[in-house]
C-alpha positions as CSV (number, residue, x, y, z in Angstrom):
1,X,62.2,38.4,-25.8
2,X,60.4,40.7,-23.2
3,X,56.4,39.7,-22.4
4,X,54.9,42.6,-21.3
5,X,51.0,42.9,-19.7
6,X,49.7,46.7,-18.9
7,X,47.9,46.7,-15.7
8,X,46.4,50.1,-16.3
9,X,42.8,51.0,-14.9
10,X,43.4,54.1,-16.9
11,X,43.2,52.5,-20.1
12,X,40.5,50.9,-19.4
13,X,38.2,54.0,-18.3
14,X,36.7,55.3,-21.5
15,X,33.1,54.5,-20.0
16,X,34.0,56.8,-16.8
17,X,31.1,59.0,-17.6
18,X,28.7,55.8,-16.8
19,X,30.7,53.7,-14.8
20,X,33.0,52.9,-11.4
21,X,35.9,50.8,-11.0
22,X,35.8,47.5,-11.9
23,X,34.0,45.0,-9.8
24,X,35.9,42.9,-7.7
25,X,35.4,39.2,-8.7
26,X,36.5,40.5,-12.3
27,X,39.6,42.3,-11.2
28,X,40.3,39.2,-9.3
29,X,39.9,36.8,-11.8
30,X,42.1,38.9,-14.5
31,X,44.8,39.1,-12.0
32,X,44.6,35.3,-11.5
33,X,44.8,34.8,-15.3
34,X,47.7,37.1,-15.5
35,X,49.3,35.1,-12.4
36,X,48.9,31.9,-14.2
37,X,50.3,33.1,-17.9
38,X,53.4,34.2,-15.7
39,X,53.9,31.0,-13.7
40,X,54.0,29.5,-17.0
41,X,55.8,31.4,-18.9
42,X,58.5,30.8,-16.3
43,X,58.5,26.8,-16.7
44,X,59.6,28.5,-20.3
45,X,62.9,30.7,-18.8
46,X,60.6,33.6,-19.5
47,X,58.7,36.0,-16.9
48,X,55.4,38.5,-17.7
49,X,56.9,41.9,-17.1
50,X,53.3,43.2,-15.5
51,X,53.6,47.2,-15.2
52,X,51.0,49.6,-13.7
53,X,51.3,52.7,-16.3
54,X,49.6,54.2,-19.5
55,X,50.3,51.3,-22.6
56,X,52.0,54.0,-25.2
57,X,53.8,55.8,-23.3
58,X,55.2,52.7,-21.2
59,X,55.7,50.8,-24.4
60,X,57.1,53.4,-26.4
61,X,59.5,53.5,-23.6
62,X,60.8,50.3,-23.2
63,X,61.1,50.0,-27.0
64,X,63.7,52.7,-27.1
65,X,64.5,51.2,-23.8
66,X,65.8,47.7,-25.1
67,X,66.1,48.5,-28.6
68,X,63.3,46.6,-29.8
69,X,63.0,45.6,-33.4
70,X,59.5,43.6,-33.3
71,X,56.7,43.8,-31.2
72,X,53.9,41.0,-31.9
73,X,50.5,41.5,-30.2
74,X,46.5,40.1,-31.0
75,X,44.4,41.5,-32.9
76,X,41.5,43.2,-30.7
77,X,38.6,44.7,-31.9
78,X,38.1,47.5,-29.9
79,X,37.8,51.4,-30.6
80,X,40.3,52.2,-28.2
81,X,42.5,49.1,-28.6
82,X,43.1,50.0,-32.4
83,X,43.6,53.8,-31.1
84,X,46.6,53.1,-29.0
85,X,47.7,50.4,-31.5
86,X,47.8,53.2,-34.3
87,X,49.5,55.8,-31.7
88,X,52.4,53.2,-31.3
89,X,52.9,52.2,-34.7
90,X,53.0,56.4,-35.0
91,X,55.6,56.5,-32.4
92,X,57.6,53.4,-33.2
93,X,57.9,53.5,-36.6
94,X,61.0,51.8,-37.0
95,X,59.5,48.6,-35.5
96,X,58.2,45.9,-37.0
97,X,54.6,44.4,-35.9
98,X,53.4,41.0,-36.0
99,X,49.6,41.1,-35.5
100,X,47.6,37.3,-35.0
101,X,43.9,37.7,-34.9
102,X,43.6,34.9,-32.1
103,X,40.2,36.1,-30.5
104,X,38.4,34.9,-33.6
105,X,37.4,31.5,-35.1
106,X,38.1,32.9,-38.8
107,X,41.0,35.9,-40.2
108,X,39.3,38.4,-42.1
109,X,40.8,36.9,-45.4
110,X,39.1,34.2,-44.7
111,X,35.5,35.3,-44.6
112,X,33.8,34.7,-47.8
113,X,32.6,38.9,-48.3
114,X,34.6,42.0,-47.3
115,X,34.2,43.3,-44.1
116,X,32.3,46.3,-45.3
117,X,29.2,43.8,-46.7
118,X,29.0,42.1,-43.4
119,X,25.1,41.4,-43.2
120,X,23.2,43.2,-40.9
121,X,21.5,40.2,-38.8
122,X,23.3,37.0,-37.7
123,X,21.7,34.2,-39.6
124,X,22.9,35.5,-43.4
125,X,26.5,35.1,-41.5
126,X,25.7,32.2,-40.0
127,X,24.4,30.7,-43.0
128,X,27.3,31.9,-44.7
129,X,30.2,30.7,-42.8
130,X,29.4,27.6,-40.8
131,X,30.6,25.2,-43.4
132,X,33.7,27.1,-43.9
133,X,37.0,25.0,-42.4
134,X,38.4,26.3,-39.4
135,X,42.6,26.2,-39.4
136,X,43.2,24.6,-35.5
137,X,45.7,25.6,-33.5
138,X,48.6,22.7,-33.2
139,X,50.3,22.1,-29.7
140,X,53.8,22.7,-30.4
141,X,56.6,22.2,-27.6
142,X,58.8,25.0,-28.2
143,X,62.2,27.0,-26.3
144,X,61.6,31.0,-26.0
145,X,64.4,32.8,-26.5
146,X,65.9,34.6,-23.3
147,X,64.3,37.3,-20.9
148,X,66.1,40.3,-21.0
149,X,66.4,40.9,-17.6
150,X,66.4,38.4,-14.5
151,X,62.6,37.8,-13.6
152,X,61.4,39.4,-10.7
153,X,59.8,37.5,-7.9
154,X,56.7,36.1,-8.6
155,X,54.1,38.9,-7.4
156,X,51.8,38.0,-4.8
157,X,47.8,39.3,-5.0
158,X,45.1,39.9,-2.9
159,X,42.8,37.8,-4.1
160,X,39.1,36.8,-2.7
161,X,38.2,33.1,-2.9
162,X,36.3,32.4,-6.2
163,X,34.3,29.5,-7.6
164,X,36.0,30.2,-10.8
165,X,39.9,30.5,-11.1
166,X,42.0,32.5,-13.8
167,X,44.2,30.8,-16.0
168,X,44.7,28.3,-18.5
169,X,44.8,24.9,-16.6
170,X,41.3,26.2,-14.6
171,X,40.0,27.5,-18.3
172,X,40.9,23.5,-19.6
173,X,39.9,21.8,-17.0
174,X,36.6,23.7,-17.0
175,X,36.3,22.6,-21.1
176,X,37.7,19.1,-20.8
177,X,35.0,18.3,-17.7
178,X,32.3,19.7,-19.9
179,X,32.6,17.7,-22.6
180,X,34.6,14.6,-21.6
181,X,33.9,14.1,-18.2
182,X,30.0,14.9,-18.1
183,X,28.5,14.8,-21.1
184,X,26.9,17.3,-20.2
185,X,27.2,19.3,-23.6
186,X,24.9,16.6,-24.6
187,X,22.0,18.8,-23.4
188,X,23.1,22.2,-23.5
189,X,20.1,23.3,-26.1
190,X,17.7,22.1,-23.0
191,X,19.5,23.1,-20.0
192,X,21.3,26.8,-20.9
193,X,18.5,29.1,-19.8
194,X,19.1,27.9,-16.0
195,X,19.0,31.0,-13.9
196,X,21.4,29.5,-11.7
197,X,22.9,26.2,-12.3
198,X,26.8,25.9,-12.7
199,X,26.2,22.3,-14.9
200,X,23.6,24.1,-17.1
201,X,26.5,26.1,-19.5
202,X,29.8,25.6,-20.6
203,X,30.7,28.7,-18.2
204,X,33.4,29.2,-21.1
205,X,32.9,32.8,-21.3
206,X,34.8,33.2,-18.3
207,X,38.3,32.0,-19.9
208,X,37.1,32.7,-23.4
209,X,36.7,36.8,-22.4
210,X,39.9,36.6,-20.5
211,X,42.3,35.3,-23.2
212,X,43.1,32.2,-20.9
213,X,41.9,29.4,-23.6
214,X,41.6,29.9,-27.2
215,X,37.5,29.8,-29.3
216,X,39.8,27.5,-32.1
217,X,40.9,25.3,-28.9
218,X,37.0,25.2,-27.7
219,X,35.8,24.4,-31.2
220,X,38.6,22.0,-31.8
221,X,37.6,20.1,-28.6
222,X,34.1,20.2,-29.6
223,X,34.7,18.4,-33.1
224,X,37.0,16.0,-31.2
225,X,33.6,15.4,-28.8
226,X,31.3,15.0,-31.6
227,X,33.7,12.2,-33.6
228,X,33.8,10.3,-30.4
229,X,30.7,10.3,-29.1
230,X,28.4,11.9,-31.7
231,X,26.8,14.9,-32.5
232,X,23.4,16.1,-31.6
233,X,21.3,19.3,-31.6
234,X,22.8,20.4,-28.5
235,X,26.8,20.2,-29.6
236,X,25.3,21.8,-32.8
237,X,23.9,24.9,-30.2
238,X,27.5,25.0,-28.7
239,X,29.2,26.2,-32.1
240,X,26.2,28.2,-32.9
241,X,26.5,30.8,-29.9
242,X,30.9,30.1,-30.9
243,X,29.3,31.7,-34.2
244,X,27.1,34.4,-32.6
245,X,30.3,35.0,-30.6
246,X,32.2,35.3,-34.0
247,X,29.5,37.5,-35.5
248,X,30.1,40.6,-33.0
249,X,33.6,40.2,-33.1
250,X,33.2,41.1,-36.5
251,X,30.6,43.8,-35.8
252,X,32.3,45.8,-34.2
253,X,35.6,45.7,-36.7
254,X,33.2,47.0,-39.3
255,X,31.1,49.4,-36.8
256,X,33.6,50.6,-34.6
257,X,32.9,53.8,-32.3
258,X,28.6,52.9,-33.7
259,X,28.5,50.4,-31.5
260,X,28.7,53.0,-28.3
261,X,27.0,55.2,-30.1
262,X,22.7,55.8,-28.5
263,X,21.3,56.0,-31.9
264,X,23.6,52.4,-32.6
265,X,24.2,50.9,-35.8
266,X,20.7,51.4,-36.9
267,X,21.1,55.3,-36.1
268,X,17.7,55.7,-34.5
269,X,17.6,57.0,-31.0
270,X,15.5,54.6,-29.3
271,X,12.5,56.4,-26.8
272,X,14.4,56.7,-23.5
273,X,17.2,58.7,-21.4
274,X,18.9,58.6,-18.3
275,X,17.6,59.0,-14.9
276,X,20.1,58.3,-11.7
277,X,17.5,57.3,-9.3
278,X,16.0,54.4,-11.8
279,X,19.4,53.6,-13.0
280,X,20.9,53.3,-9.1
281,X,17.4,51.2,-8.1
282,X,18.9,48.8,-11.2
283,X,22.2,48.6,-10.3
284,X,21.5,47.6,-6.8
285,X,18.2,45.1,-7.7
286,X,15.8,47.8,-6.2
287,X,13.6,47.9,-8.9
288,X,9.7,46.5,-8.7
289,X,10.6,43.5,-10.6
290,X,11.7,40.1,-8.4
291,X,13.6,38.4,-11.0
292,X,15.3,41.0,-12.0
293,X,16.6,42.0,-8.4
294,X,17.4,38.5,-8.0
295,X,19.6,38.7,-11.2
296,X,21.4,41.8,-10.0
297,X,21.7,40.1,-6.8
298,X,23.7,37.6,-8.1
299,X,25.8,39.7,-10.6
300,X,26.4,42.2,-7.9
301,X,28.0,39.0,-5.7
302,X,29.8,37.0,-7.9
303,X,30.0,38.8,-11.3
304,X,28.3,36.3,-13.4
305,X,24.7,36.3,-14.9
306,X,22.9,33.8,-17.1
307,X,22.4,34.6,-20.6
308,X,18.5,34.9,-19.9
309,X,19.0,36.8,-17.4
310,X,20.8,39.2,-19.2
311,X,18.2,39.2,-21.2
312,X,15.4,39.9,-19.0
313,X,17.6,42.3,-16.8
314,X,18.4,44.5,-20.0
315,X,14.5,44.1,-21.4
316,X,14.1,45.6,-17.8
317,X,16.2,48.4,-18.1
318,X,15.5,49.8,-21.7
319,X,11.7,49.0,-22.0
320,X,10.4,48.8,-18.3
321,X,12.3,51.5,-17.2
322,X,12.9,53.2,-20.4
323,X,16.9,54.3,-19.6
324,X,19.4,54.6,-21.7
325,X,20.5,51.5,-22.8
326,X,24.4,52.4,-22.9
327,X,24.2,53.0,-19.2
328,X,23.4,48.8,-19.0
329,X,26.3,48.0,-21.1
330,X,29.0,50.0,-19.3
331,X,27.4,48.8,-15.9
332,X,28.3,45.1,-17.5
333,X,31.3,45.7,-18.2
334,X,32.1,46.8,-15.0
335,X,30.8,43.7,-13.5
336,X,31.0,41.1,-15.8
337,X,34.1,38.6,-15.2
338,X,32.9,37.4,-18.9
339,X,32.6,40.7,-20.1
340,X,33.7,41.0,-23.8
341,X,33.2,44.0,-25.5
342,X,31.7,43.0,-28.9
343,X,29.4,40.7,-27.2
344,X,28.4,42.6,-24.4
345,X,28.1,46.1,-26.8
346,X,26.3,44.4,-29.5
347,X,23.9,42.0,-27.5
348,X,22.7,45.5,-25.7
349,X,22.2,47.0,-29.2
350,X,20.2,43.8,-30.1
351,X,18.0,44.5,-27.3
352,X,17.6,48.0,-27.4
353,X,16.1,47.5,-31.0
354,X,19.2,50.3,-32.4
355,X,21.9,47.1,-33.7
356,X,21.3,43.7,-35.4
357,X,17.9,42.7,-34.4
358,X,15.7,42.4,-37.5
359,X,12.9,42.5,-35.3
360,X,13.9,45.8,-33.2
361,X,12.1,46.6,-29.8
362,X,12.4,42.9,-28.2
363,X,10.8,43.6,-25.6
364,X,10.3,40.4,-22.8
365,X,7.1,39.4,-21.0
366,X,8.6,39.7,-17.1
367,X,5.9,38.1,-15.3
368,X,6.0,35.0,-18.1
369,X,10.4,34.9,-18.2
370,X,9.3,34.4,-14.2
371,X,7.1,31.4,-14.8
372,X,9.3,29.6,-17.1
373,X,12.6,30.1,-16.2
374,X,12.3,30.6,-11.8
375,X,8.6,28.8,-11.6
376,X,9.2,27.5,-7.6
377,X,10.6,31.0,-7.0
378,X,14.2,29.0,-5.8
379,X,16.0,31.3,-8.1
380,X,14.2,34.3,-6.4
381,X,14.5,33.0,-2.6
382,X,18.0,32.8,-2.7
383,X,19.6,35.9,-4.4
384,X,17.2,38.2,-2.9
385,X,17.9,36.7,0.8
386,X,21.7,37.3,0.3
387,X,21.3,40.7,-1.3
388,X,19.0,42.0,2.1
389,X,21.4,43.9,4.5
C-alpha cells in the first residue's frame, strides 16, 4: 500500500484572480496535520509519501509507476476536487476506485430525497434528517499491509508556534476536554457568540476542516456526553450547527460551480462590484468600522474568527461597503485555518442574500453587533492595539 498526500499550492489556486498565497497559521497547521497522519502511520509500518507536484499528473504517474490496481480516496465535494477525480478515472481506467464519503454525517443513499430535491433553506433539511440514525465509525485495531518502498526520514517543517496544533491526538484532545473535562458544551447555546474566548466554542472547525477527526467521531462523542450526563438545549445547538455543517456539504454536491458563481444559487446579481481600494482597507481592518477592524485584526494574526464575527465582518463587506461578496469568501479561504469550502462558499451566499437565505439581504446593525457582543470595548482594545504598526 502506498499513502500519498499532494502538497501542491497549484491545485489549490483556482481563486488566483481574488486571492494570495495562503496565510500562514493555515499552511502551518495543515503541515502539522500532515506531520501527525505520518508519524502515525509509521507506528503502522507505513509512511505518507508527501510530494510537491500537480495531483494527475503525479498520480497518474506513480500508478503506472507501481502498477497500481486500486486507489481508495474521500469523497470531497468540491468543483475542482470532482474535476481532477474525473481526469484520473479518464486516465487510469484500468484501476479500480474505492470512494468513502467520510466528510459527512450521512451517504447520499442515505438521505431521505434525491440530491436534486435538496430544499432550498436549512430547516426543511434539518427537519428532515435529524431523527435519521447515524452509522458510527468503530475503532478497529488493524495491520496495513507493507509500504512499497523504505520510508523516508521523517521531514522536518518550519513551523511558527501555534495555540492550536495539527493532528489527530491535538484534534481529540481538543473534543475530549470539551465535553468531558469541562462541561463546557453544557452552555455553548449561551456562550458561542464570544468575539474572543477560546472556552466559548468547541474550536472543532479547526480539526473538522482539516480532516484530522472525523463529524461521525464528534457526533458520536456528543451522544456518549449526553447519555452520561444529559442533554440540554446547548448539546442539542452542538448537533444543530453538525447539521448546518451537513447541509452545505450537501449544497454544494447538488450546486457545484453556482456556488462561486456572483449571481449564486438564487441567480440574482446582488447590487455591488469590486473596488481594490475598499476591498484592501477590508483586508487589512482599515475600514470606518471598529469591530470589524478588530475582527480582521485577529484573523489577519492567527487565522481564526468567531462565527459572529464572520458575520458582521461579511454584513460589512457586502452591504456597508457594497463589494463583491466572492472577493470575501476567497479572502477566507485564504486565511481561515477552519476554512471549508461548502461552509465558507455557502455561508457568504447566505449573507449576500444570492444562496439559502429565505430572507435574502441580511443585512447586520454594526453599531448594535458592537453593543451586544464587545459592550466594554475589551474585544476592540486588544486586536486593534496589536494590529497598529
Amino acid at each position: 500500500m502506498l499513502c500519498v498526500y499532494i502538497l501542491n499550492e497549484e491545485d489549490a489556486s483556482h481563486s488566483a484572480a481574488f486571492r494570495a498565497s495562503v496565510g500562514e497559521q493555515k499552511k502551518n497547521f495543515l503541515l502539522q496535520s500532515i506531520d501527525a497522519l505520518d508519524r502515525k502511520l509509521r507506528l503502522k509500518a507505513q509512511y505518507l509519501l508527501i510530494l510537491d507536484a500537480p495531483a494527475v499528473k503525479t498520480i497518474s504517474e506513480l500508478a503506472q509507476r507501481y502498477e497500481v490496481t486500486h486507489i481508495g480516496n474521500s469523497f470531497h465535494p468540491g468543483v475542482y476536487e470532482q474535476q481532477e477525480l474525473l481526469s484520473l478515472k479518464n486516465a487510469l481506467p484500468q484501476i479500480k476506485w474505492m470512494s468513502a464519503q467520510s466528510h459527512s454525517l450521512f451517504c447520499e443513499t442515505h438521505l431521505p430525497f434525491a440530491l436534486n430535491t435538496l430544499p432550498s433553506a436549512f430547516t426543511p433539511f434539518r427537519k428532515l434528517v435529524e431523527k435519521l440514525p447515524i452509522a458510527v465509525p468503530t475503532c478497529e485495531q488493524c495491520k496495513l499491509p507493507p509500504p512499497v518502498e523504505h520510508p523516508p526520514a521523517i521531514q522536518q517543517w518550519n513551523l511558527m508556534s501555534m495555540a492550536m496544533q495539527g493532528g489527530e491526538a491535538a484534534g481529540m484532545a481538543q473534543l475530549n476536554s470539551y465535553l468531558f473535562d469541562t462541561d463546557r458544551v453544557k452552555h455553548y447555546k449561551q456562550t458561542r457568540n464570544a468575539l474572543d474566548d477560546w472556552a466559548s466554542s468547541s474550536k472543532l472547525s479547526f480539526w473538522l476542516a482539516n480532516g484530522c477527526v472525523s463529524v461521525k467521531t464528534v457526533y458520536t462523542q456528543l451522544m456518549r456526553y449526553e447519555e452520561q450526563e444529559g442533554a440540554n438545549d446547548s448539546t442539542y445547538w452542538l448537533f444543530f450547527e453538525l447539521l448546518w455543517r451537513e447541509y452545505f456539504h450537501w449544497y454544494l454536491v447538488k450546486h457545484q460551480a453556482r456556488l462561486f458563481a456572483f449571481s449564486g444559487v438564487k441567480q440574482i446579481p446582488p447590487p455591488t462590484s469590486f473596488n481594490q481600494a475598499r476591498f484592501t482597507r477590508w483586508c487589512e481592518g482599515m475600514t470606518d468600522y471598529p469591530i470589524v477592524n478588530a475582527c480582521m485584526a485577529q484573523l489577519n494574526q492567527t487565522g481564526y474568527m468567531s462565527n459572529r464575527g464572520r458575520q458582521i465582518v461579511a454584513s460589512c463587506l457586502v452591504h456597508e461597503l457594497a463589494l463583491d461578496w466572492r472577493y470575501g469568501a476567497a479572502y477566507f479561504e485564504q486565511q481561515l485555518i477552519d476554512y471549508d469550502v461548502a461552509s465558507n462558499w455557502g455561508n457568504w451566499q447566505y449573507l449576500a442574500g444570492v444562496g439559502a437565505d429565505p430572507r435574502g439581504h441580511r443585512r447586520f446593525d454594526l453599531h448594535k453587533q458592537t453593543e451586544i457582543y464587545d459592550p466594554q470595548g475589551t474585544f476592540r482594545q486588544k486586536w486593534l492595539s496589536i494590529a497598529q504598526p
